[in-house]
C-alpha positions in Angstrom: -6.8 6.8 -1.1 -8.8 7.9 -4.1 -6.9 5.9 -6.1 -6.6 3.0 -4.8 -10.7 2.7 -4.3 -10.6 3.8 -7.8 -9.1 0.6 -9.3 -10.8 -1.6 -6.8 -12.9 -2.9 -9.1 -10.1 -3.9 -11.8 -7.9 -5.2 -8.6 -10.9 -7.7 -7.8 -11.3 -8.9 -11.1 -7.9 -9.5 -12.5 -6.7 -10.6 -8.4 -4.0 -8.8 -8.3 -3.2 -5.0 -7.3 -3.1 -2.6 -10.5 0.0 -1.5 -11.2 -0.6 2.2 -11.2 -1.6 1.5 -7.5 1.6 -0.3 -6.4 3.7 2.4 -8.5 1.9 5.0 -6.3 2.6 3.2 -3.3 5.9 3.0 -4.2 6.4 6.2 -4.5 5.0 7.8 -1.2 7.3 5.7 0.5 5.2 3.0 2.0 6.8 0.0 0.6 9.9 1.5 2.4 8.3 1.5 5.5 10.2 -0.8 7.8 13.1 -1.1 5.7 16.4 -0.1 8.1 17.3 3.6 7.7 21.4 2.8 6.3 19.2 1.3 3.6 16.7 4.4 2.5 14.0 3.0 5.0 11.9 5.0 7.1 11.7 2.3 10.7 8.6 3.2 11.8 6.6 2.2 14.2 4.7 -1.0 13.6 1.4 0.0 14.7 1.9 3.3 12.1 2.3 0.7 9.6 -0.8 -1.7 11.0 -3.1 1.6 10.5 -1.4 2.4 6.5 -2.3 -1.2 5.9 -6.1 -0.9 7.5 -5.9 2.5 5.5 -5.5 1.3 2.1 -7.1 -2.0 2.7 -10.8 0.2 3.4 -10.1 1.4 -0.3 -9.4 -2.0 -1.6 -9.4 -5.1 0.4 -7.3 -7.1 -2.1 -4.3 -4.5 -2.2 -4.1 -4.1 1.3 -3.5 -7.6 1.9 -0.4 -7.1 -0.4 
């Protein structure tokens, strides 16, 4: 989560995740989450995705409420 508390800053003052952020997400597979697995998702559990959300929310608050 380095990088995400990184930009924390910028994320607060523009209000809005930084892109490098969300293209990192993106990439470890996050945003794919809960997506059904016939359509590249991973399904898991929803409290495994609760504690990714508390995870990257401790970095930065505003990008783990997107």
């Amino acid at each position: 989560m380095p990088l995400i508390a990184e930009h924390a800053p910028q994320a607060e003052a523009d209000r809005k995740p930084v892109d490098t952020v969300i293209e990192a997400l993106e990439r470890s597979g996050v945003c794919k989450s809960l997506v059904p697995r016939p359509f590249g998702g991973y399904v898991i559990d929803n409290g495994s995705f609760i504690d990714i959300g508390i995870a990257v929310g401790e970095a930065c608050t505003s990008t783990g409420w997107v």
